[in-house]
Backbone as a chain_set.jsonl record, in Angstrom:
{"seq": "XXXXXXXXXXXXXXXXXXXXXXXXXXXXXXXXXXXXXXXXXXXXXXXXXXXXXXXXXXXXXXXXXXXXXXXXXXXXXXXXXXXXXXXXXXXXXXXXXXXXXXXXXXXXXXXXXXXXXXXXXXXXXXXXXXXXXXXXXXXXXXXXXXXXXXXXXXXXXXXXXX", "coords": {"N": [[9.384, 22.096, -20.974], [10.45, 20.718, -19.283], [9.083, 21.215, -16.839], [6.994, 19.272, -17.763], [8.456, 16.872, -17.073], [9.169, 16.909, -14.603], [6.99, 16.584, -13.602], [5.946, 13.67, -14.373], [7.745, 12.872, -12.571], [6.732, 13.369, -10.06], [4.61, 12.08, -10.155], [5.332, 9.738, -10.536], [7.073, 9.137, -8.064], [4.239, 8.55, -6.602], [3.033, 6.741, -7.469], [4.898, 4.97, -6.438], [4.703, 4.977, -3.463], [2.32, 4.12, -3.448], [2.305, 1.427, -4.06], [4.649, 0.503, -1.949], [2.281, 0.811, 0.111], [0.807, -1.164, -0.516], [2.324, -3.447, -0.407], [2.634, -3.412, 2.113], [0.379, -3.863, 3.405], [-0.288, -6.526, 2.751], [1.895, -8.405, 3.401], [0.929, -8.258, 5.766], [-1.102, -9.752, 5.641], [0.277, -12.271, 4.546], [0.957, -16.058, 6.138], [3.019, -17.066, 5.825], [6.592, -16.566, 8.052], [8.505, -16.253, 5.904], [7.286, -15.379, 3.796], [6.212, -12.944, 4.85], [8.426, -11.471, 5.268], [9.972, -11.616, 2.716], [7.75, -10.17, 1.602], [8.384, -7.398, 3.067], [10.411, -6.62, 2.318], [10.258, -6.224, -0.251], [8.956, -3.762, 0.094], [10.478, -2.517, 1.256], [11.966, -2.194, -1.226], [10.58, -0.809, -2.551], [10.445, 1.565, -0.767], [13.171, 2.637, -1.43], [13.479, 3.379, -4.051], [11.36, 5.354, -4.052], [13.045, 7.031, -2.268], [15.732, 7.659, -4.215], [13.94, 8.419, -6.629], [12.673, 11.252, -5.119], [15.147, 12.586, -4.591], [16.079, 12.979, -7.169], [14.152, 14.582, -8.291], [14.478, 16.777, -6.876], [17.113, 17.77, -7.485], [16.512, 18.165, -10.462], [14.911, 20.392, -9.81], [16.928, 22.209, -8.854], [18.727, 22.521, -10.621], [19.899, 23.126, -13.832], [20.902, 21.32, -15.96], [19.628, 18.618, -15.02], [18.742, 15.859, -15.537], [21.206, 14.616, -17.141], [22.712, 15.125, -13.98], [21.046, 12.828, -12.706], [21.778, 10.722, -13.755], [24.306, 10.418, -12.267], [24.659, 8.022, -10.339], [23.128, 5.002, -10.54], [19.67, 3.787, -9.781], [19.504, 0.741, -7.067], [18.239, -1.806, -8.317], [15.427, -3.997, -8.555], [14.869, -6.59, -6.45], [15.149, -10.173, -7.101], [12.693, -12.749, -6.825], [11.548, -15.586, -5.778], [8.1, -15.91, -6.357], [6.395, -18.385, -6.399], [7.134, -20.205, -4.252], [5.735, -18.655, -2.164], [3.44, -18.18, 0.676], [0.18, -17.555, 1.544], [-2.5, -17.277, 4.124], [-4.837, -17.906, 2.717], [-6.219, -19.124, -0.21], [-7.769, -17.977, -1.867], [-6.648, -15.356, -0.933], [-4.03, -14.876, -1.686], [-4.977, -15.154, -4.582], [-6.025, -12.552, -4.185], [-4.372, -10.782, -3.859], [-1.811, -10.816, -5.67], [-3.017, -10.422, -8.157], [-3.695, -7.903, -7.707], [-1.199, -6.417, -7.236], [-0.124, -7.262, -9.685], [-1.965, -5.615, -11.412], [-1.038, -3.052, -10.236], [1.691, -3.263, -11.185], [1.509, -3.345, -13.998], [-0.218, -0.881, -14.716], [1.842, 0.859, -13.495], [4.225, 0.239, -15.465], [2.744, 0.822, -18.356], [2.543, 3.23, -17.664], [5.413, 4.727, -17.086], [6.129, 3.91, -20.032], [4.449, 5.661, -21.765], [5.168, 7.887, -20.464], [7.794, 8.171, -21.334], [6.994, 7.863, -23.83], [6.098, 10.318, -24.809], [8.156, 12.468, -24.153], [10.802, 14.349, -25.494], [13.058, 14.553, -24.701], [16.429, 13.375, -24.64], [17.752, 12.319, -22.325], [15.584, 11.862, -20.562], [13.751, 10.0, -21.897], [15.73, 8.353, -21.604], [15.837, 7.563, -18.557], [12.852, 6.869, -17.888], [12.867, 4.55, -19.336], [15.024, 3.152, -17.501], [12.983, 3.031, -15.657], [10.639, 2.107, -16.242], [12.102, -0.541, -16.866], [12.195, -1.461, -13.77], [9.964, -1.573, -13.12], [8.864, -3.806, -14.833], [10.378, -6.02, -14.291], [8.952, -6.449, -11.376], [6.601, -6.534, -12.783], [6.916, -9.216, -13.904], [7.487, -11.201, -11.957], [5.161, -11.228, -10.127], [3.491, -11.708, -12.536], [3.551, -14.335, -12.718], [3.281, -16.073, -10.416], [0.307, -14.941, -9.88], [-0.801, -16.438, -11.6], [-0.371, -18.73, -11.348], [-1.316, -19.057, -8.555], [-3.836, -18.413, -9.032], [-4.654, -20.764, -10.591], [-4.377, -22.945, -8.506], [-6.176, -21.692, -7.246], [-8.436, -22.133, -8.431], [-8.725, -25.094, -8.558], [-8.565, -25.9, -5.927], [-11.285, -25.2, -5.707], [-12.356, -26.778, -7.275], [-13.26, -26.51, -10.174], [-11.486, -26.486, -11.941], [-9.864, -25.911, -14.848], [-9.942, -28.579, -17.508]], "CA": [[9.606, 20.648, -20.963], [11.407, 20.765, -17.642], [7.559, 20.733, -15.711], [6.589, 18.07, -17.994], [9.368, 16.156, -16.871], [8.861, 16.761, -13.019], [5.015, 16.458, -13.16], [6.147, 12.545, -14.286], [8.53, 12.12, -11.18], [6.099, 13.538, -8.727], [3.631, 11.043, -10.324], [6.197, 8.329, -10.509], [6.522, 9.2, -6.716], [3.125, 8.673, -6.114], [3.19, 5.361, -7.782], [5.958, 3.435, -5.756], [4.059, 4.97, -2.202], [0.972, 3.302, -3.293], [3.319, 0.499, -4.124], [5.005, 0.421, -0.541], [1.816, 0.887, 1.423], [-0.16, -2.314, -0.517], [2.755, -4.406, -0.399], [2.986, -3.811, 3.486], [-0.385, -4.306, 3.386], [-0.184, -7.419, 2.082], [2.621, -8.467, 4.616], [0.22, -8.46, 7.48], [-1.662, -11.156, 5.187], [1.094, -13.557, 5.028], [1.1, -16.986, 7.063], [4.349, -17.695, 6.612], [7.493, -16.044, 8.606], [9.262, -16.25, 4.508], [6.475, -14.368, 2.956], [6.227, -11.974, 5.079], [10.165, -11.03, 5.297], [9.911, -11.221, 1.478], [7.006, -8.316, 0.895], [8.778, -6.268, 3.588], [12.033, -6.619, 1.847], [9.518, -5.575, -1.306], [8.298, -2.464, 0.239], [11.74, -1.281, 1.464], [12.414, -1.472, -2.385], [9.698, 0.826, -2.635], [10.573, 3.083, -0.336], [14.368, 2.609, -1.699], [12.772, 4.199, -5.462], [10.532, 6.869, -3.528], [13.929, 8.014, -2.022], [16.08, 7.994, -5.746], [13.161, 9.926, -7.221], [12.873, 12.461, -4.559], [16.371, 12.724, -4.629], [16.21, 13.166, -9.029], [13.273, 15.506, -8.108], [15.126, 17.97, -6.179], [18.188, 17.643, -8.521], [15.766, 18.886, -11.399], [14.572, 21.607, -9.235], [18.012, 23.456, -8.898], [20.026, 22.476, -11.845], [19.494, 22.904, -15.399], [20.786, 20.003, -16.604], [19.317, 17.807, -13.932], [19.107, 14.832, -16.032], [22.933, 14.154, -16.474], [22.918, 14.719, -12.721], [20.059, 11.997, -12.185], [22.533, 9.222, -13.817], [25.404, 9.973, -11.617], [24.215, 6.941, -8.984], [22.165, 4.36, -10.643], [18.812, 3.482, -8.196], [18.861, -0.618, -7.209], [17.885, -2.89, -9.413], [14.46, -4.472, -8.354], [15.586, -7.989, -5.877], [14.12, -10.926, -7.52], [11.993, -13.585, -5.766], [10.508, -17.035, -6.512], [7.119, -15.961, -5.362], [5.791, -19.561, -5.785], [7.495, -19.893, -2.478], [5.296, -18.065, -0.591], [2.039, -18.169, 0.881], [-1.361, -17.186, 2.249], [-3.663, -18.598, 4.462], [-6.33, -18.316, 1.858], [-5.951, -19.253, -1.806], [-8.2, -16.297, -2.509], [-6.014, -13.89, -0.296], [-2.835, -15.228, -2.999], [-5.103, -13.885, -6.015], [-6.344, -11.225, -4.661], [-2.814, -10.024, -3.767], [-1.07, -11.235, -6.871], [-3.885, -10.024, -9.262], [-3.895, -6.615, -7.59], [0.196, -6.361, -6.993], [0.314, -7.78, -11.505], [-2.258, -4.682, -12.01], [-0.344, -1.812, -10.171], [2.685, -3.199, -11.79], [1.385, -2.6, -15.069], [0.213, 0.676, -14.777], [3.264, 1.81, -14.015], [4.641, -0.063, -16.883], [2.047, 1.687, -19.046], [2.599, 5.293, -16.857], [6.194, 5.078, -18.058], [5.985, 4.027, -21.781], [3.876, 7.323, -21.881], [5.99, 9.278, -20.491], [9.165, 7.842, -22.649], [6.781, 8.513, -25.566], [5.751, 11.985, -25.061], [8.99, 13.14, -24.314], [11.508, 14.573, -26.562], [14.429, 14.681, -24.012], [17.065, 11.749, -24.324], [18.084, 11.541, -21.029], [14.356, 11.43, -19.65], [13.418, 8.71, -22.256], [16.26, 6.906, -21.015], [15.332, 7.416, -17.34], [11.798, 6.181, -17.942], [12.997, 3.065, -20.044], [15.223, 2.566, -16.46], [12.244, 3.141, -14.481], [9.942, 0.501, -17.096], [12.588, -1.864, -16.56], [11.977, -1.532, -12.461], [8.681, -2.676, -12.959], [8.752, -5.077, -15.426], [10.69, -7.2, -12.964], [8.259, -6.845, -10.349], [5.032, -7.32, -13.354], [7.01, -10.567, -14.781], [7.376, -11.599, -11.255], [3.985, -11.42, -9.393], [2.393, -12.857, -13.185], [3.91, -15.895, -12.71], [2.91, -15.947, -8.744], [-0.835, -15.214, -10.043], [-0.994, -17.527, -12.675], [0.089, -20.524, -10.22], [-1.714, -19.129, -7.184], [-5.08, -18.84, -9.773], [-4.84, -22.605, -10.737], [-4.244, -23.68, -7.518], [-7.416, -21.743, -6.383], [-9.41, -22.897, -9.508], [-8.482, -26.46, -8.332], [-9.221, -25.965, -4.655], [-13.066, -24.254, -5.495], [-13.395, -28.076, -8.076], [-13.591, -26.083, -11.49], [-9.632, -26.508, -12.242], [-10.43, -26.673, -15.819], [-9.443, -30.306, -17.772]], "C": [[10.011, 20.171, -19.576], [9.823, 20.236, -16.725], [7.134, 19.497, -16.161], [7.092, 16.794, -17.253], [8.89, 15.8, -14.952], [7.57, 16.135, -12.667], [5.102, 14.591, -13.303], [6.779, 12.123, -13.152], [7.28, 11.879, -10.248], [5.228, 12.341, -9.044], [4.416, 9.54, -9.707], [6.338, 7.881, -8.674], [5.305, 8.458, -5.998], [3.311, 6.98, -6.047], [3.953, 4.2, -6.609], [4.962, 4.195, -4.332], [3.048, 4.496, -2.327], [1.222, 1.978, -3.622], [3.839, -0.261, -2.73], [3.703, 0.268, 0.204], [1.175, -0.41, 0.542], [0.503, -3.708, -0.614], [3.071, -4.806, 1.73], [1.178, -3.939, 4.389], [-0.427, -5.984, 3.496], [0.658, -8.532, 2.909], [2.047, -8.754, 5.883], [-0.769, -9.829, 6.935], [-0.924, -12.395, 5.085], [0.907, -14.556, 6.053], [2.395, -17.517, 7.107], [5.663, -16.329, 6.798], [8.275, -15.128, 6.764], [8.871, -15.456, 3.934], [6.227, -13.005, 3.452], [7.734, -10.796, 4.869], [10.293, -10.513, 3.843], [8.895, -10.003, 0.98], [7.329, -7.317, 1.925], [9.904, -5.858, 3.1], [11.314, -5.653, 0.193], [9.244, -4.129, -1.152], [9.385, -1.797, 0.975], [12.302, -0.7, 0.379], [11.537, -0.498, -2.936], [9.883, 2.199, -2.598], [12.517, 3.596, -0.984], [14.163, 3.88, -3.218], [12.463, 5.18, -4.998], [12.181, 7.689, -3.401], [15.0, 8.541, -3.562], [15.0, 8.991, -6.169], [12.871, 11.395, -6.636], [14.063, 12.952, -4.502], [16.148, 13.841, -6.338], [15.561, 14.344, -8.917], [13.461, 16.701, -8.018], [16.362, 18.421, -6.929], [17.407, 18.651, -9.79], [15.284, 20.064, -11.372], [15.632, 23.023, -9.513], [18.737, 23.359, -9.974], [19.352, 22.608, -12.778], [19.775, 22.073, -16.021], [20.557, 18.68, -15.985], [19.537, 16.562, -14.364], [20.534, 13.935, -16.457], [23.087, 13.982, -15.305], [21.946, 13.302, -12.341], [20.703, 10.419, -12.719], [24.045, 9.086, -13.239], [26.02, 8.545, -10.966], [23.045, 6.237, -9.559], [21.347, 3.597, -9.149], [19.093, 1.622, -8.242], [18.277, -0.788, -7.871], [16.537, -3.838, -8.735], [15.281, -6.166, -7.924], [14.426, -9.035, -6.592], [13.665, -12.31, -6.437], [11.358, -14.652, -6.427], [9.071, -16.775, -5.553], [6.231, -17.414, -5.231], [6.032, -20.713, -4.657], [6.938, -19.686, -1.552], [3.974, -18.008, -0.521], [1.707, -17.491, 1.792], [-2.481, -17.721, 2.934], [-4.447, -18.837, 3.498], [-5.616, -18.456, 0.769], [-5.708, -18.001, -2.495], [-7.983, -15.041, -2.012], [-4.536, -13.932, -1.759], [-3.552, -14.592, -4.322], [-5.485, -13.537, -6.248], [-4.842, -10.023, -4.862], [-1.972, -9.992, -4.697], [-1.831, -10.485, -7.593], [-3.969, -8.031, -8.914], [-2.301, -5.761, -7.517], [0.574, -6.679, -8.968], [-0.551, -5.932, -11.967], [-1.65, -2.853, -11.13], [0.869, -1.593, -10.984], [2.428, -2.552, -13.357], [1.011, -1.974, -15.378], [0.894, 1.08, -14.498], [3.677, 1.617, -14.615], [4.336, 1.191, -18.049], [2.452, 2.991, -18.344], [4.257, 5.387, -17.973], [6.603, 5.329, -19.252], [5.397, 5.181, -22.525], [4.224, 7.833, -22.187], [7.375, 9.462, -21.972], [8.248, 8.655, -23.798], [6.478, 9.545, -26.283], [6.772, 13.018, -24.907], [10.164, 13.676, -25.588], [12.945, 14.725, -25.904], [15.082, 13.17, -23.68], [17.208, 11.048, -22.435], [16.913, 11.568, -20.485], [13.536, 10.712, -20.47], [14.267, 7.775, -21.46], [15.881, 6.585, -19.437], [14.113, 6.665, -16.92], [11.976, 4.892, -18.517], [13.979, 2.498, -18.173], [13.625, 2.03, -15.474], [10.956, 1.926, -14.952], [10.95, -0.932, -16.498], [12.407, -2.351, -14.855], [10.754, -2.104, -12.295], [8.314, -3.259, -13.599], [9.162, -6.141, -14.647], [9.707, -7.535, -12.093], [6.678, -7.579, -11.367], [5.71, -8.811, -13.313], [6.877, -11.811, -12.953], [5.848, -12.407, -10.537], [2.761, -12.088, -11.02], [2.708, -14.011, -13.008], [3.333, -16.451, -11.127], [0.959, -16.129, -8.742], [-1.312, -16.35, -10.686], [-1.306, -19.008, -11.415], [-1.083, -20.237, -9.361], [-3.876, -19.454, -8.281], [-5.444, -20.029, -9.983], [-4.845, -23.299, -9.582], [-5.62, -23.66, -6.667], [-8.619, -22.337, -7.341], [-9.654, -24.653, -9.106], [-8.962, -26.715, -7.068], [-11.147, -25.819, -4.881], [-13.847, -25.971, -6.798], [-13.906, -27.463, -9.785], [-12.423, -26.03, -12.307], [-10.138, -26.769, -13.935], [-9.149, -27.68, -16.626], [-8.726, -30.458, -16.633]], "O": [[9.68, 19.107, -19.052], [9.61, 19.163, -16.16], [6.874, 18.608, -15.35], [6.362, 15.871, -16.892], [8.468, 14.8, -14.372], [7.236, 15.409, -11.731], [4.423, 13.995, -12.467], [6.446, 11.041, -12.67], [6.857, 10.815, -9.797], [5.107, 11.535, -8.121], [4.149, 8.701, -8.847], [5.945, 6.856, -8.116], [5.447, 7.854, -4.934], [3.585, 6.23, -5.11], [3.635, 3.093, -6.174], [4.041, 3.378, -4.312], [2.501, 4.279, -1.246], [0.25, 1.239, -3.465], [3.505, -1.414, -2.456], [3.858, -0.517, 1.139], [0.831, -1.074, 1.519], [-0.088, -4.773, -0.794], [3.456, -5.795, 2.354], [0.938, -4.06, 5.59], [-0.65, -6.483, 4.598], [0.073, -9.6, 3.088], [2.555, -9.347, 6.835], [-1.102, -10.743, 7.689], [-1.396, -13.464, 5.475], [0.639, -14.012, 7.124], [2.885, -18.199, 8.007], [5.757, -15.382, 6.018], [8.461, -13.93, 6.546], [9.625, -14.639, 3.406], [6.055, -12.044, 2.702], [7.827, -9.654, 4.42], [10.614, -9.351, 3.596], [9.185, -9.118, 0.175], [6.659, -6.287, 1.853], [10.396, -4.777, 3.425], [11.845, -4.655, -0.294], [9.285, -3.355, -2.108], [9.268, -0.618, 1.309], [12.861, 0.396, 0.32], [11.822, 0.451, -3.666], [9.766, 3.208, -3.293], [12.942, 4.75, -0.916], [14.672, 5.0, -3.265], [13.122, 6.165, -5.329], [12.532, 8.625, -4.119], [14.977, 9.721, -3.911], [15.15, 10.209, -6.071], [12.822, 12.43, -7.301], [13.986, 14.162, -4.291], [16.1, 15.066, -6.455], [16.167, 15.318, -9.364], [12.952, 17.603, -8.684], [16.554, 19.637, -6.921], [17.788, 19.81, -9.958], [15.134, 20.798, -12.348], [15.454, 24.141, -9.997], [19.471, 24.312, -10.233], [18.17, 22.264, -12.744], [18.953, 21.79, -16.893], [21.201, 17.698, -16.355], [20.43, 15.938, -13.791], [20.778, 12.785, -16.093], [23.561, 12.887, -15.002], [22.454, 12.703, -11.394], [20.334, 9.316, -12.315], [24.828, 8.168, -13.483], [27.159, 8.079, -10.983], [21.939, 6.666, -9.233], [21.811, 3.133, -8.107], [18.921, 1.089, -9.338], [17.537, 0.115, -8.262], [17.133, -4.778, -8.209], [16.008, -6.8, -8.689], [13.213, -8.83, -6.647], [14.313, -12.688, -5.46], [10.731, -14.58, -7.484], [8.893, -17.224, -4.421], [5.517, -17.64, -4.254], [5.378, -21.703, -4.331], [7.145, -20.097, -0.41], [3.3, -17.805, -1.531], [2.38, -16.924, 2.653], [-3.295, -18.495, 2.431], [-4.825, -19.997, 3.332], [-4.477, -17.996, 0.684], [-4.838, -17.356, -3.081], [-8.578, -13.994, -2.269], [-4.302, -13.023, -2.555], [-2.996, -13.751, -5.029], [-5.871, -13.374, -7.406], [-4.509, -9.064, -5.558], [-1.207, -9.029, -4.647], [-1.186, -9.462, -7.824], [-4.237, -7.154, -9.736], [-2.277, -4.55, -7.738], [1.623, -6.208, -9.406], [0.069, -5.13, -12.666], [-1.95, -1.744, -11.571], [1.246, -0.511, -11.432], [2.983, -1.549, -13.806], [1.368, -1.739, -16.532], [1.078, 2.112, -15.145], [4.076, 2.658, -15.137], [5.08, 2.066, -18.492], [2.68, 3.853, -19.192], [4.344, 5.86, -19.106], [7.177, 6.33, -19.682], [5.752, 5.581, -23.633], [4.235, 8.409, -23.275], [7.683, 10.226, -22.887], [8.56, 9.657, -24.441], [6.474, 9.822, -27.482], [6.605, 14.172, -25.301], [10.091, 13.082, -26.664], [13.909, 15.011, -26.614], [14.686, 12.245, -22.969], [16.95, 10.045, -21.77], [17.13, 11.102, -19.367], [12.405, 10.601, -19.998], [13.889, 6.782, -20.839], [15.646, 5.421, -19.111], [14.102, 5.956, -15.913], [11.161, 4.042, -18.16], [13.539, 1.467, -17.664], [13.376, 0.99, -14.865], [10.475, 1.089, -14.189], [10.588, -1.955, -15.916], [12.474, -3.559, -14.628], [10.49, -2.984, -11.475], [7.166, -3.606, -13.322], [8.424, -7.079, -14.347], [9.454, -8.726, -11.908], [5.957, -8.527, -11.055], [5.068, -9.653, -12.687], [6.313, -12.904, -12.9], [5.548, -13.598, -10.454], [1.683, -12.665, -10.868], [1.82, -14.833, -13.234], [2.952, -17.621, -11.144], [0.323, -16.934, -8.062], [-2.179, -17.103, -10.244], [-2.159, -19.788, -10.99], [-1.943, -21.118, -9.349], [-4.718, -20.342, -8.143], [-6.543, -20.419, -9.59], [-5.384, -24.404, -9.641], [-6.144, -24.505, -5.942], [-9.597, -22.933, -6.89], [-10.678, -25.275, -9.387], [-9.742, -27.657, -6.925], [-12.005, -26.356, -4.181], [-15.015, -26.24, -7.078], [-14.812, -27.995, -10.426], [-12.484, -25.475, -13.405], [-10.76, -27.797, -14.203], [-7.93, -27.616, -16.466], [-8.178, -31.533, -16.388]]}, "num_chains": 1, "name": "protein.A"}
């Protein structure tokens, strides 16, 4: 059970670095000073997660009951943001970035709920229900960001519908 367990971090890992590099991506698309500051502040919480899980990772490695150790130090809490705040020169840079930033979020959503559901170890359900709740914030966030930025470009392109 123990590999099962790891083989989800390293994944989980994977996840927030492909996380970090398309939000600092994304960052170089910004037009304004605000938006940018805000998805670099995004992709430090990235790399903030990467470091907690490599941390948990290595914890799991040497100990046997790693999981007690992995809730010594809860990781940050995902910073929240009014992304209809911030912009893009283009409409259709807002939702491609939103629409592609809503669907990483919820595969990791989905990655976790998985894991939670295939496990049989409490403390690494509860770890994964933490690690769901880390990116539910960021899905509930960036849908509301698409939504808007979608209507706005539906309205710009003259097909806004009624």
């Amino acid at each position: 059970m123990k590999t099962d367990e790891l083989m989800v971090i390293k994944q989980a890992i994977v996840n927030e670095i492909e996380g970090y590099e398309f939000y600092k991506m994304a960052e170089k698309q910004a037009d304004s000073e605000e938006t940018k500051l805000a998805l670099g502040h995004l992709s430090e919480e990235e790399l903030t997660h990467i470091g907690y899980l490599k941390t948990l990772f290595n914890k799991m490695q040497e100990e046997d009951d790693a999981f007690s150790l992995a809730f010594l130090e809860n990781p940050p809490s995902p910073g929240i943001y009014d992304w209809e705040k911030h912009h893009f020169a283009e409409k259709s840079i807002a939702v491609s970035i939103y629409g592609t930033a809503v669907n990483l979020e919820k595969a990791s959503v989905e990655f976790y709920k998985e894991a939670r559901e295939k496990s049989h170890h409490e403390a690494a359900r509860k770890l994964y229900e933490m690690l769901i709740n880390w990116e539910q914030v960021h899905l509930e966030q960036f849908s509301k960001a698409y939504k808007i930025s979608m209507e706005s470009w539906w309205d710009e392109q003259g097909f806004a519908p009624f």
